[in-house]
C-alpha positions as CSV (number, residue, x, y, z in Angstrom):
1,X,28.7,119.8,89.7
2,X,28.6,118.5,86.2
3,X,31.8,116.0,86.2
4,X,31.8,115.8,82.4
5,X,32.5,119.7,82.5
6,X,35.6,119.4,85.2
7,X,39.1,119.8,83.8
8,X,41.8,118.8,85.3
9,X,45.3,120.0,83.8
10,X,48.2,118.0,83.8
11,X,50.2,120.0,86.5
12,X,47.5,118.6,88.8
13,X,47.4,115.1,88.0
14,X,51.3,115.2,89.0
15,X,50.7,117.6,91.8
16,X,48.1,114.5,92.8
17,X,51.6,112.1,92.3
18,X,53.8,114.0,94.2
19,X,51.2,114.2,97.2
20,X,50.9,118.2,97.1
21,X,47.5,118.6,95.7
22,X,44.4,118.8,97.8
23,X,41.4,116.5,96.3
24,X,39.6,116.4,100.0
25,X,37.4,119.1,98.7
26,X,36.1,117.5,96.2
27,X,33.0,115.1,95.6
28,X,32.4,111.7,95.5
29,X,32.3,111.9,91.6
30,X,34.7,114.3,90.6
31,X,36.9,112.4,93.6
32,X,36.9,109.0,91.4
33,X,36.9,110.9,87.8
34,X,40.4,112.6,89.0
35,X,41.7,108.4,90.5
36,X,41.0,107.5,87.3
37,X,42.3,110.3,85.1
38,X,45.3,110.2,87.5
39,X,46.2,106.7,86.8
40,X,45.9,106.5,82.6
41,X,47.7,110.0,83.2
42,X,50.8,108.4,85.4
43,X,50.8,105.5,83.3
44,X,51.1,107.1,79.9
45,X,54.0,109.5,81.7
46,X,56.5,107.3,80.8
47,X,55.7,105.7,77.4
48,X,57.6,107.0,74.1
49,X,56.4,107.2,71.1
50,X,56.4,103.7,69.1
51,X,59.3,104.0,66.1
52,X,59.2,101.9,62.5
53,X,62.0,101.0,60.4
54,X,65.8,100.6,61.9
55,X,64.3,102.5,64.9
56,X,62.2,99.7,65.8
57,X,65.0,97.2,65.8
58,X,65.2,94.8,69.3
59,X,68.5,96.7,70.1
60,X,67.6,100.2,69.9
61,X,65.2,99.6,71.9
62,X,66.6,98.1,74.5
63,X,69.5,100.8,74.2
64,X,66.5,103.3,74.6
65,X,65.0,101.6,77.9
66,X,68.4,101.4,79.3
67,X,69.2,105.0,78.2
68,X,65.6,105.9,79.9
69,X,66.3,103.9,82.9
70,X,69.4,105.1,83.8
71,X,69.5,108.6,82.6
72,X,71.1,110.5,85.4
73,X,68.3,113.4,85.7
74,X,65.8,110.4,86.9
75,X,68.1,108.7,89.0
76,X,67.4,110.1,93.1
77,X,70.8,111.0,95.1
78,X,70.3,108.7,98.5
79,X,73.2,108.1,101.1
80,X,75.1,104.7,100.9
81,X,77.3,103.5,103.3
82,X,80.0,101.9,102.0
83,X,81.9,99.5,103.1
84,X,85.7,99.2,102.6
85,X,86.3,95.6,100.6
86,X,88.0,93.2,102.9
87,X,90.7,90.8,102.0
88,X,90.4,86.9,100.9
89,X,90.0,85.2,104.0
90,X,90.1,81.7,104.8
91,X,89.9,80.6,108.6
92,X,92.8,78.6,110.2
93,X,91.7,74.8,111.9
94,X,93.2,73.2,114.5
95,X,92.4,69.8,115.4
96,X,93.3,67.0,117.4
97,X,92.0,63.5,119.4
98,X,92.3,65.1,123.2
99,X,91.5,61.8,124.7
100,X,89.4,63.3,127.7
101,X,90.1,66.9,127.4
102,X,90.9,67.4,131.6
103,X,92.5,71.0,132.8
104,X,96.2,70.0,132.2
105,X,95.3,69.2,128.5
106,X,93.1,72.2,128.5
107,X,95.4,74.6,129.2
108,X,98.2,73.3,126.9
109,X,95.3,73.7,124.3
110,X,95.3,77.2,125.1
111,X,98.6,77.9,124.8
112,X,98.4,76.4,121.1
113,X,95.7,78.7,120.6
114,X,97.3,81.7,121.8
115,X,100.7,80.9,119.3
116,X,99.2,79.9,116.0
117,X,95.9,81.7,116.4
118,X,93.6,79.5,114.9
119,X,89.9,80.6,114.1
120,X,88.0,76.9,114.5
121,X,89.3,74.4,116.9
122,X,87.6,70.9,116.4
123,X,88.1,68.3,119.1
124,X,87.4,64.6,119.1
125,X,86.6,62.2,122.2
126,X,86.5,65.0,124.7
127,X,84.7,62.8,127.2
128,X,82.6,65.2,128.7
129,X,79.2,65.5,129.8
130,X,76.8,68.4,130.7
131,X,78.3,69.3,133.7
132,X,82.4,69.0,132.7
133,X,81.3,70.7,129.1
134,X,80.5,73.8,131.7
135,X,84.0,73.7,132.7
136,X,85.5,74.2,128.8
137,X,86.2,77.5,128.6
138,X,88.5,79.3,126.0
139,X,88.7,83.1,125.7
140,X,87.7,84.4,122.6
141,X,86.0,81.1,121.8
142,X,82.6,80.3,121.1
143,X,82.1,76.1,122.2
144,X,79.7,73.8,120.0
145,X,79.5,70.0,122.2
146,X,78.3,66.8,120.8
147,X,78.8,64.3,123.9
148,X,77.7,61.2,124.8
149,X,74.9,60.8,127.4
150,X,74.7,56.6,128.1
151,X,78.6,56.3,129.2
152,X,81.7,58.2,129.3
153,X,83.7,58.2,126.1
154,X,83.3,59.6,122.8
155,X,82.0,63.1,122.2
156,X,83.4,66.2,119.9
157,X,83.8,69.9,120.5
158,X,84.4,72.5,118.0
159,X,85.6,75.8,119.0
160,X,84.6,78.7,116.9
161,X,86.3,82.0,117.3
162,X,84.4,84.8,118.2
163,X,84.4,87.1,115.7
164,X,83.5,84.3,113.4
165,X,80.1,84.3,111.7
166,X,78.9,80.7,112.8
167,X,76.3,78.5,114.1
168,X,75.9,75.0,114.9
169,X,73.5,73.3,112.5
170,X,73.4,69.8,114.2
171,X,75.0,67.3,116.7
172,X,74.6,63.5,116.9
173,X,76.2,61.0,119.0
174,X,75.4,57.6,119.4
175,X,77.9,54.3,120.0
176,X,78.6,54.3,116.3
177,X,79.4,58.0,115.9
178,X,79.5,61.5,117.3
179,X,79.5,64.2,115.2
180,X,78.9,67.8,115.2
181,X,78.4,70.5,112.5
182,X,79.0,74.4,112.1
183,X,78.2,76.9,109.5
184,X,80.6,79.4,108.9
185,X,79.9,82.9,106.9
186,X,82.8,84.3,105.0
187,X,82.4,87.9,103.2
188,X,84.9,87.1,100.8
189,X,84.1,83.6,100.0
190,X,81.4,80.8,100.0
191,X,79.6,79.9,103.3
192,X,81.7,76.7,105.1
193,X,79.9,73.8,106.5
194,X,82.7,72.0,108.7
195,X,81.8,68.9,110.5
196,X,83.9,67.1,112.9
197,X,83.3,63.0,113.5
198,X,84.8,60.6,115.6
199,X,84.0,56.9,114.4
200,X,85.1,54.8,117.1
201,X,87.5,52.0,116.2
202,X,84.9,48.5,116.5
203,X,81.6,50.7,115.5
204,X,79.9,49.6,112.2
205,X,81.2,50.9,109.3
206,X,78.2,51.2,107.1
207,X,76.5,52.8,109.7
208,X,79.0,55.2,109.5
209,X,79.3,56.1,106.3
210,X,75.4,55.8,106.1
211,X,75.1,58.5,108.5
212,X,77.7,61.1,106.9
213,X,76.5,61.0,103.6
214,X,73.1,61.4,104.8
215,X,74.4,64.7,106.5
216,X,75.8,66.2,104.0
217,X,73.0,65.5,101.0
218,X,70.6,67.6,103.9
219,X,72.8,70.4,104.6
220,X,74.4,71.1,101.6
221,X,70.7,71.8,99.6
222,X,69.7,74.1,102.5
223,X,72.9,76.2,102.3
224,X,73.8,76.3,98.1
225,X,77.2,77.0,96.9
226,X,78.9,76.1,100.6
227,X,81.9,74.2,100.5
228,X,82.9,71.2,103.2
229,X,84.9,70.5,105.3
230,X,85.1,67.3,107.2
231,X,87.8,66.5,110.2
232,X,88.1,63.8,112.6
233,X,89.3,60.4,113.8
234,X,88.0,58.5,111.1
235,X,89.9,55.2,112.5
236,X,90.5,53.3,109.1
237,X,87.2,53.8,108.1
238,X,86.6,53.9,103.8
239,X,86.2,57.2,102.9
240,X,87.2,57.0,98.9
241,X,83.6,56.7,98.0
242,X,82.2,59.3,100.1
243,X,85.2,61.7,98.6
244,X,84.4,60.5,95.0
245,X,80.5,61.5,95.5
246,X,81.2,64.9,97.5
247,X,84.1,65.6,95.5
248,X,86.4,65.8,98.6
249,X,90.1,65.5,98.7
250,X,92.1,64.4,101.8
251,X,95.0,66.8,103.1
252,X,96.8,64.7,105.6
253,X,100.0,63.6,104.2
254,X,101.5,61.7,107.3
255,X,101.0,59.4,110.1
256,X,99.2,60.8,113.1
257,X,98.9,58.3,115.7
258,X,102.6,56.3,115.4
259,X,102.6,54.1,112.2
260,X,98.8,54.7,111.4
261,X,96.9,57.4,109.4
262,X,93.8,57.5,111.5
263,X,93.0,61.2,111.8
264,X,91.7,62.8,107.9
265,X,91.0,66.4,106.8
266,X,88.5,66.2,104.3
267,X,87.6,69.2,101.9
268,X,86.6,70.7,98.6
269,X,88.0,73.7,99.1
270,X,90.7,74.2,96.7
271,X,92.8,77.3,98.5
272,X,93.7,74.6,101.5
273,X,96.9,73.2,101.0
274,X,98.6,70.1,103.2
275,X,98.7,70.8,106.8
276,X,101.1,71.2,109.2
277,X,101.9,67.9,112.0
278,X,101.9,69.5,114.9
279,X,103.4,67.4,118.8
280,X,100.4,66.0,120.8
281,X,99.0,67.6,123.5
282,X,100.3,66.3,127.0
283,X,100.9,62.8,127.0
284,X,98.5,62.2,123.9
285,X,99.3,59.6,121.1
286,X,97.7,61.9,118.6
287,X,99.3,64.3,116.8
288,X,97.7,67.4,116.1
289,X,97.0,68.7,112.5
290,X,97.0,72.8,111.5
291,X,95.5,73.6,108.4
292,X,96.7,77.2,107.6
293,X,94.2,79.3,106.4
294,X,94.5,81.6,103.4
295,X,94.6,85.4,104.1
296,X,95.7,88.0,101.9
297,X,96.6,91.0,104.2
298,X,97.0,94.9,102.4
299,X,100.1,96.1,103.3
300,X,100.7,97.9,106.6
301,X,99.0,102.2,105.9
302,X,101.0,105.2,107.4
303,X,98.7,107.9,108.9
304,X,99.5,111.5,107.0
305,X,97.6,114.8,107.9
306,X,96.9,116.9,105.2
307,X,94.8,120.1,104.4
308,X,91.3,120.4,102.7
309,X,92.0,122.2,100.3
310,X,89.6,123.7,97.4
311,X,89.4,126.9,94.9
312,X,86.7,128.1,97.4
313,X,88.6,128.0,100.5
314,X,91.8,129.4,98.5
315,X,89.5,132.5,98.2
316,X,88.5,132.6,101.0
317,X,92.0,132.5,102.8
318,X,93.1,134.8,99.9
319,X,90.6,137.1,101.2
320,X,91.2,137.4,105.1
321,X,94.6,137.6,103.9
322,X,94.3,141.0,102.2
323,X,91.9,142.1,105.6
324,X,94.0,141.3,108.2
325,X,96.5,143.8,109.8
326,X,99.9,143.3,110.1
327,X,100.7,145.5,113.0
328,X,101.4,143.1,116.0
329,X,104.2,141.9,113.2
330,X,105.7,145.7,112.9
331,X,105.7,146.8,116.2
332,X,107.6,143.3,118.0
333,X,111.2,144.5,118.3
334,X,112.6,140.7,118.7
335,X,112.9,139.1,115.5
336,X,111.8,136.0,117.4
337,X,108.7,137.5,118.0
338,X,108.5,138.4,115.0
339,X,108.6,135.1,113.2
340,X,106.5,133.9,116.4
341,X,103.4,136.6,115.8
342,X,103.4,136.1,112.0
343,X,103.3,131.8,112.5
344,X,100.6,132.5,114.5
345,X,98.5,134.3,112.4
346,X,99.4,131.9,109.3
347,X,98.5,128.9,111.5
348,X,94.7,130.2,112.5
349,X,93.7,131.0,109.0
350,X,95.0,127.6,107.8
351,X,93.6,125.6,110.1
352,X,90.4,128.0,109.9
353,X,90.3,127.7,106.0
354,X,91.6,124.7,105.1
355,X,91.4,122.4,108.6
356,X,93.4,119.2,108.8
357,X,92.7,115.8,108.2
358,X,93.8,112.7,108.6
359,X,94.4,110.2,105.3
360,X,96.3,106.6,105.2
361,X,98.7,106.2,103.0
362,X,99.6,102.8,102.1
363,X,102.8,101.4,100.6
364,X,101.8,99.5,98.0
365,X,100.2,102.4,96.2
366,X,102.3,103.6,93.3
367,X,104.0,106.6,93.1
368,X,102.0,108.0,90.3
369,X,98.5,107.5,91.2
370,X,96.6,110.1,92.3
371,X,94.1,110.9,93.8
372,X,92.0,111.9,90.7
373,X,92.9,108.7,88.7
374,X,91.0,106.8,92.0
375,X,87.9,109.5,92.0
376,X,88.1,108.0,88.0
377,X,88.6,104.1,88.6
378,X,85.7,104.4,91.6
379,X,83.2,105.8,88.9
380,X,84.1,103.2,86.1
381,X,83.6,100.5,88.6
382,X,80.5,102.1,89.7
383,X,79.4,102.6,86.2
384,X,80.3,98.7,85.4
385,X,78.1,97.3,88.8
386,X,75.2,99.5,87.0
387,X,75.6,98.7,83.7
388,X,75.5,102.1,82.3
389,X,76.5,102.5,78.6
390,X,78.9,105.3,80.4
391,X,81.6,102.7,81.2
392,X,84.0,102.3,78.3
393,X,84.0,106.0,78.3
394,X,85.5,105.9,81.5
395,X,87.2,103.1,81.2
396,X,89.2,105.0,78.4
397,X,89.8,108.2,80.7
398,X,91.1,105.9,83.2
399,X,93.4,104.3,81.0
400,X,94.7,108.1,79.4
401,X,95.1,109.4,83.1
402,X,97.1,106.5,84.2
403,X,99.5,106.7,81.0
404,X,99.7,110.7,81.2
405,X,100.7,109.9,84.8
406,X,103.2,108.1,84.4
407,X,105.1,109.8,81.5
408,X,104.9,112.7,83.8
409,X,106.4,111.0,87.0
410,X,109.1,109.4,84.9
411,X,110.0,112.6,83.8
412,X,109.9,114.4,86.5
413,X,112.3,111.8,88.2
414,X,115.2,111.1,84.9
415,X,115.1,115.3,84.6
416,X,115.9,116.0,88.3
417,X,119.3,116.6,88.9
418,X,121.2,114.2,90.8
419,X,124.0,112.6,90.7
420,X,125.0,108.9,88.6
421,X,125.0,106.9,91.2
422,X,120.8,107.6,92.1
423,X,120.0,108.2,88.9
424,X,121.0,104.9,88.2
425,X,119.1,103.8,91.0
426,X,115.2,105.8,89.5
427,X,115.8,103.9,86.5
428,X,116.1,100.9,88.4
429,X,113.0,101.8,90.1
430,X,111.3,102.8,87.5
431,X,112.3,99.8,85.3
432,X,111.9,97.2,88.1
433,X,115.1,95.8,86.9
434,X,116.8,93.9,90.2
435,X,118.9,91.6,88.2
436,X,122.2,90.8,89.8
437,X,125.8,91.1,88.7
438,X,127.0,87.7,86.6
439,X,130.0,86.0,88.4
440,X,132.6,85.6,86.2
441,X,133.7,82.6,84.5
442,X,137.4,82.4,86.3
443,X,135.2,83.1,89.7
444,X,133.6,80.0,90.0
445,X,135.3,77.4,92.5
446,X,133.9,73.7,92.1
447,X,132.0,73.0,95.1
448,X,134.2,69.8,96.1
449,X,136.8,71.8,96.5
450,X,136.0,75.5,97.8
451,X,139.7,76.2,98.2
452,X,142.4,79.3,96.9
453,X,144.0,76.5,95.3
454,X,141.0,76.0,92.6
455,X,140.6,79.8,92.5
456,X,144.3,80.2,91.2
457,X,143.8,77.4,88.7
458,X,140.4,79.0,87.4
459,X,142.1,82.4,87.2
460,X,145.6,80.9,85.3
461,X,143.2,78.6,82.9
462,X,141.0,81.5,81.8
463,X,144.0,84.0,81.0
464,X,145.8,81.5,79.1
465,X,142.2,80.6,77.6
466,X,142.5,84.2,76.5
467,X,146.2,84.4,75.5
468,X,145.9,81.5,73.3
469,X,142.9,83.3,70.9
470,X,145.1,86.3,71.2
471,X,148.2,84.8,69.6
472,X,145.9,83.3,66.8
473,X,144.2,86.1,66.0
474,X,146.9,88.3,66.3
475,X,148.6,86.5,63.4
476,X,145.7,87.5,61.2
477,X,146.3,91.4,61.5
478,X,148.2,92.9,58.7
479,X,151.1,94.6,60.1
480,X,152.1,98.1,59.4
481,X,148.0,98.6,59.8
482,X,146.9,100.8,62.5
483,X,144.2,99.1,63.5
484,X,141.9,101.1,66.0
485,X,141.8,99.7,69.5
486,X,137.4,99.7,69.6
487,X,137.9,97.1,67.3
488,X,140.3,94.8,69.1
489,X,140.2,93.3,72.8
490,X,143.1,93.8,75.3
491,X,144.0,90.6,74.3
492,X,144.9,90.3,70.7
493,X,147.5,93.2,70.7
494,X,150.5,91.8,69.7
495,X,153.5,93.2,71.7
């Protein structure tokens, strides 16, 4: 076959794309003509033709490409699994110098866990080895050791809670320093490294120091954007220059071993605020320190069943209504039965029709949204992630609903009858007005003396405060002149 003479249409070249055409009985030679018609074909699919003028401008164009790109009739349907959005979370730390963390001290550690729930527990001078690290166990904890292997002493732990997202990226202990090192994934905020030293009390300081900034210049490249935190038994050792490179802060606001600030918190994380001094485990001379962590819960949801309920299952319903046969309803003699028979059948085509399911309803949700201003507000931020020129409209409609919305509620609510006292009470509501009754002038008692005694001279000074501007006011009034009382207080009448 002559391939100069073979003609392929267009319907075949995308028949080719969409995998539905057959080229296996073709030669070799019309076989490579058709690749390459195929490809200038496909290519050329999605050019436009080139514009002059205004229509040529770098705008309009990219409005066309974006009005190409995202043009709903190209854009595939594919499931997503979404994900409801959690809530700000920061994690709670408890630390503390243990001192040789044995099984009395252990278990009061537990306890402390168990009442203020912490999510990272960092320990300092735990002096364990490889075979008392085995004993360390804490439900619902995940352990991270750093301990000393030439002699007993030293050492740190940190205790990671399960349901944490972390990973130990390094320990080191030596005579000058132990140290260990954890990575912590939050969803809703940056990754934290937290790192907890103990810098024995006659150890070099440089060495020190040398060794923590080294640290934290190779971790915090490898992991961008984390934030630090550093805890531990610092004993006196200079840490303003290390905060001043790292941009660190320290949180410890009080003494935690009798006179002497010796254990720091060190972060850059700006929603930490002081700790809390907590009382020393056992018969420690530590204190331990509680840094609260930040959590912004939703309020508390109420389970609701409702019914799905569309124009489609209405006609349905609507429909086996009009079929069914009322009979076993006209022949019970009981009235009982009656209602009994008839419930029945309601309840079957309901739950037939338009089943039940089960929706949360939270408190905090106003009283006028519903649920099509959320189908609205989930497609404008949809539309906004995409960047589809689609959003202000939206953005618009969700504005209009929410105002239509709420005129209507109001309504709804001030036309109601009821009687003063809660209608009072929706405007309130409605109004968000909680302000409180002013106290009197004559009402207020001087705090030295809270006595009847002040009361009654309060009272007798503001009455006579009154009287007196009534008697020189009254003297102004022409007399003989009705004077209407709207215009005069109780207490310039002149009797």
């Amino acid at each position: 076959m002559n391939h100069s003479s073979t003609l392929y249409s267009r319907e075949d070249i995308l028949l080719y794309k969409n995998g539905s055409f057959d080229i296996k009985g073709l030669n070799i030679v019309d076989r490579e003509l058709f690749y390459k018609l195929s490809r200038d074909i496909i290519k050329g699919l999605g050019k436009r033709k080139t514009q002059r003028g205004k229509k040529a401008g770098k705008r309009t164009k990219n409005r066309r490409n974006q009005d190409i790109i995202r043009k709903p009739t190209n854009l595939l349907a594919a499931p997503i699994e979404r994900k409801c959005q959690q809530s700000k979370f920061l994690p709670t730390i408890l630390y503390t110098n243990c001192r040789s963390l044995n099984v009395w001290k252990l278990a009061e550690l537990n306890s402390y866990a168990e009442i203020h729930k912490p999510n990272v527990i960092c320990l300092t001078e735990t002096w364990l080895d490889a075979q008392k690290q085995q004993l360390i166990n804490i439900e619902g904890y995940d352990n991270h050791f750093s301990n000393r292997k030439s002699r007993i002493g030293g050492g740190v732990c940190i205790l990671t809670s399960s349901d944490l997202n972390a990973s130990c990226l390094s320990t080191y202990t030596t005579r000058t320093i132990s140290a260990a090192w954890v990575l912590v994934k939050i969803a809703s905020h940056k990754p934290l490294i937290i790192g907890c030293v103990y810098h024995p009390p006659n150890a070099d300081q440089t060495t020190s120091i040398e060794y923590i900034e080294e640290t934290i210049s190779k971790l915090t490249p490898k992991h961008q954007n984390a934030n630090l935190i550093v805890t531990g038994d610092f004993n006196k050792l200079p840490v303003e220059n290390l905060c001043q490179q790292f941009g660190l802060r320290d949180l410890v606001d009080f003494t935690t071993r009798e006179n002497s600030k010796l254990d720091l918190v060190l972060t850059d994380v700006a929603e930490y605020n002081s700790p809390t001094k907590l009382a020393p485990i056992a018969n420690n001379d530590h204190c331990c320190i509680l840094l609260k962590g930040v959590q912004y819960h939703r309020s508390n949801y109420t389970k609701v069943k409702k019914r799905i309920v569309t124009p489609e299952r209405k006609k349905d319903l609507l429909t086996d209504l009009a079929s069914i046969s009322w009979d076993a309803v006209l022949n019970a003699t009981n009235v009982n039965d009656k209602v009994l028979i008839f419930h029945q059948i309601i309840t079957t085509l309901l739950n037939k029709h338009c089943p039940e399911k089960t929706v949360k309803v939270r408190s905090d949700r106003p009283p006028w949204m519903t649920n099509s201003i959320l189908k609205l507000i989930r497609a404008c931020d949809e539309a906004h992630s995409r960047g589809c020129l689609s959003y202000k409209l939206l953005r618009s409609l969700v504005q209009r609903a929410i105002r239509s919305s709420k005129r209507r509620f109001i309504d709804e609510k001030l036309n109601s009858e009821q009687d003063t006292k809660s209608w009072w009470e929706t405007v309130k509501q409605i109004t968000n007005n909680q302000t409180k009754p002013k106290v009197p002038e004559y009402a207020v008692i001087n705090v030295e003396r809270q006595d009847n005694k002040q009361l009654c001279e309060n009272l007798n000074n503001y009455y006579q405060s009154v009287g007196g501007e009534a008697v020189q006011q009254s003297g102004k009034v022409e007399r003989g002149r009705r004077v209407p009382l709207d215009q005069l207080a109780w207490g310039k009448l002149s009797i």
